[in-house]
N, C-alpha and C positions, 0 to 999 in steps of 0.2 A: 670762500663763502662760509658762514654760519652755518655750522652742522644741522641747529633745527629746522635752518631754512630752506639747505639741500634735503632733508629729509621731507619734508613737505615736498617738493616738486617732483620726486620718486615715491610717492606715496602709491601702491596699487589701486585705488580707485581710480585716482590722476590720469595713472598710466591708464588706463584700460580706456577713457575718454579717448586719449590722442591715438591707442590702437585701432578702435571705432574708427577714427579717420583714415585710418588707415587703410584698415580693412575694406571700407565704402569706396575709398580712392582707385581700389584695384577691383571694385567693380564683385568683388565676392559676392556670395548668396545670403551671405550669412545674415540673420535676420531675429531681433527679439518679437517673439508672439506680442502681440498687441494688450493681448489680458494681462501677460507679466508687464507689460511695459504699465498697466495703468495700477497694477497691482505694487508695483514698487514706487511708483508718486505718490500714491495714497498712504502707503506705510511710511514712506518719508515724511509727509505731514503730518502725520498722528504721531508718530515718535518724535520730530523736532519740538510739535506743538507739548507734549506728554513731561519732557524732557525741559523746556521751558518754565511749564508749571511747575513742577518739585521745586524751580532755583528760585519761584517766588515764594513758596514756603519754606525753603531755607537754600542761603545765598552760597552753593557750592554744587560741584554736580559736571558734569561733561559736559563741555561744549561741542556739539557736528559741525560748526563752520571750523575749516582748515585754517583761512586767515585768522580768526579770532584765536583756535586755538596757537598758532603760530606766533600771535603781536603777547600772547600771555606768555608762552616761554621766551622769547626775546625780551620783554621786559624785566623778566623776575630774573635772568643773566645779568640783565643790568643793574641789580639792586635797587630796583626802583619797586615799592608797593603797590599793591593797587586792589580794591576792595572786590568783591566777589559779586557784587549785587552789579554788575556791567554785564556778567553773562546774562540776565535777565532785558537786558535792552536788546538783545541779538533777537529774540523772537517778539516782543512787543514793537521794534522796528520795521518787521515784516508786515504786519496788519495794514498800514498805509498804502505799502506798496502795492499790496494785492489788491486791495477796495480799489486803487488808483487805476491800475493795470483791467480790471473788469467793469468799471467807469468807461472808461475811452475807449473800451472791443465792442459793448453794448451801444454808444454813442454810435461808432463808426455801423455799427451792424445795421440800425436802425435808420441813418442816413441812408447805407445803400439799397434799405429797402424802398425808404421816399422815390431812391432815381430811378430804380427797376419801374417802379408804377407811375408814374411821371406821365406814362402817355392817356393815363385818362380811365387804365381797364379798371381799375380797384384802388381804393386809398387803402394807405398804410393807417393805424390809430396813431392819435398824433404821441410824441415822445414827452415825456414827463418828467423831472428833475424824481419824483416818487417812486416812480416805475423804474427807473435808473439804480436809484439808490438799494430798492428792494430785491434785484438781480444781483447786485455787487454783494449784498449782505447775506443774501440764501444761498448764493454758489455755494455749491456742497463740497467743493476742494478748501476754501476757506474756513467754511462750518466746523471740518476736520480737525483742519490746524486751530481752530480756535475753541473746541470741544476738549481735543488736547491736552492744552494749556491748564482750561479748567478742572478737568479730571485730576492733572499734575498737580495743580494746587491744595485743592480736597483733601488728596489720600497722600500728598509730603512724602516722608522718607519711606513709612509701610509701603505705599504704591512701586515705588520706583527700585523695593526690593523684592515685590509680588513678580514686577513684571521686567526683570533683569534678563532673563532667560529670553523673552520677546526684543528686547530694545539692544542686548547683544547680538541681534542679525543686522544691524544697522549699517555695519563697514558693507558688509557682503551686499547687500541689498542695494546699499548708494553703488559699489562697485558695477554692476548690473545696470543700476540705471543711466552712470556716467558710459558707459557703455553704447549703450541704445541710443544717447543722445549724441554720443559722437558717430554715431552710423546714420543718423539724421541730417548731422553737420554735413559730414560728406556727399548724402545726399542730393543736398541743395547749396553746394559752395560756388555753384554757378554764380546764384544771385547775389552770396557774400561778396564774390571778387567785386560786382558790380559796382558797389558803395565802399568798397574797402576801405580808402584813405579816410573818406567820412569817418566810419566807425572807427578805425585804430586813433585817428586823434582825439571823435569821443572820450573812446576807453581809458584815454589815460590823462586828457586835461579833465574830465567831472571829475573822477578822485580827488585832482587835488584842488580843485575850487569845492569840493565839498570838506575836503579837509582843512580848509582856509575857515570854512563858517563852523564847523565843530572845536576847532580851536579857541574861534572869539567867545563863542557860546560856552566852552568849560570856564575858561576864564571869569567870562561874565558869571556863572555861577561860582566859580570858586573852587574849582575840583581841583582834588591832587594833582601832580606831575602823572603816575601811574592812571589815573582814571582817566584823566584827559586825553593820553594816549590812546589806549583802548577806546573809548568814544571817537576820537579819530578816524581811526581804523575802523571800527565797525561804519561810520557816516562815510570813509571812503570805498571800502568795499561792495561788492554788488554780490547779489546771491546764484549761486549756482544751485543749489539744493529745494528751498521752499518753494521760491516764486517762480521756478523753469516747472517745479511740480504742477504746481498751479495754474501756470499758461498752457503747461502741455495737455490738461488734462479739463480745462475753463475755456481755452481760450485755442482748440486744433489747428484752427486757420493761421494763427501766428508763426512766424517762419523760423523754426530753432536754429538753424545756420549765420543767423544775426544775434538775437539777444542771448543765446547760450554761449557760441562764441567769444562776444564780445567779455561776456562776466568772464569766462573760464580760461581762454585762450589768449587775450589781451589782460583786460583787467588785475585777473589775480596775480600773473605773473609779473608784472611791475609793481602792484603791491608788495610782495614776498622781496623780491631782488633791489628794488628800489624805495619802494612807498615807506615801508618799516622803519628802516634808517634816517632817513630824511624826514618824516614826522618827528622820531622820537630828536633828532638833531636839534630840529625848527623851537619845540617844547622844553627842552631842556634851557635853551635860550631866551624862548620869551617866561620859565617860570624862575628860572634864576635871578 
């Protein structure tokens, strides 16, 4: 295996996820406080968001997604270029999902309010495409990550030297949080086993039917071999860091044993072990 790629799947955060499961599996006490638990989502989004912004005022800078940073050192082994302004699509990709993701909690919320009152005691107010949009765009775990971003932009390299000493708690902090979420996972793997086959085929045929449409689309624009890839990868990848923040902390009722699972447990690891190769293979062929 590729050293950077085995290094990615023994990364200490990593680990400390699948210990979580472990730890929950055997039924331990072991337990992150709630406050850290929301205190580490929150610093996750302000730093990805913070960290985002510097790379739109200038195109260099540390990426926190492991696959991104992982498809960048596999590519540049490969001799292949690829321009710097892609780390800036890793957090301006995230905005979608999230609006999306707090779209369809509030949709759904709002229905099971109509069924609850249904026998006549009180009407719900009726639901609004306005009212929708206005909770997707003020959730204040979004606000964050998009507060962020701006800040990052503003204050460019000054900023991101002022607050170095903050944004290098980042490993430790994700550490802690993949933690918590794998004491979640275990948790509730009752209900994962339930859907299992569902989800593991999910997890790994979206990758690459979104990988299929990130490719026509560099094409269609015209991107290098190097960016194209990275665009790949980032459209096949799924988040484990922003948008688990987000849910966990927007959206409680959503069940982390599914959609953290599937990104971190399925997902990433076919991306790393398989998805890398086989994009960079597919690309190299169709830009040849």
């Amino acid at each position: 295996m590729n050293a950077s790629l085995f290094a990615s799947l023994v990364d200490p955060a990593i680990l400390l996820f699948f210990f979580g499961i472990l730890v929950g599996a055997i039924r331990s006490n072991l337990e992150i406080p709630a406050a850290i638990a929301k205190f580490c989502s929150l610093y996750l989004l302000l730093v990805v968001g913070f960290k985002g912004g510097t790379n739109l005022a200038a195109t260099y800078g540390s990426v926190s997604a492991v696959t991104f940073i992982t498809a960048s050192t596999f590519v540049e082994q490969q001799g292949i270029e690829a321009g710097g302004y892609m780390a800036v699509a890793l957090v301006l990709m995230e905005s979608p999902a999230i609006i999306m993701a707090v779209l369809l909690a509030n949709l759904v919320r709002s229905k099971s309010k109509l069924v609850q009152t249904a026998g006549g005691v009180s009407g719900a107010p009726p639901l609004t495409l306005r009212n929708v949009m206005h909770e997707a765009f003020t959730d204040g775990a979004h606000l964050l990550l998009l507060g962020g971003v701006l800040i990052g932009f503003l204050t460019g390299d000054a900023g991101k030297k002022a607050l170095l000493p903050f944004t290098d708690l980042q490993k430790g902090i994700l550490a802690f949080f993949l933690l918590d979420m794998g004491l979640l996972v275990a948790a509730r793997a009752k209900e994962l086993r339930q859907s299992g086959a569902f989800l593991s085929a999910f997890g790994i045929l979206m990758p690459l039917f979104n990988a299929a449409v990130a490719m026509a689309l560099a094409q269609a624009f015209g991107l290098g071999m190097g960016d194209a890839f990275l665009l790949t990868v980032l459209t096949a990848s799924a988040s484990y860091i922003v948008v688990p923040a987000v849910i966990r902390y927007a959206i409680p009722e959503a069940n982390p044993s599914l959609y953290f699972t599937m990104s971190l447990a399925i997902t990433f690891p076919f991306n790393i072990l398989f998805g890398l190769p086989l994009y960079l293979w597919v690309i190299e062929r169709l830009w040849s």
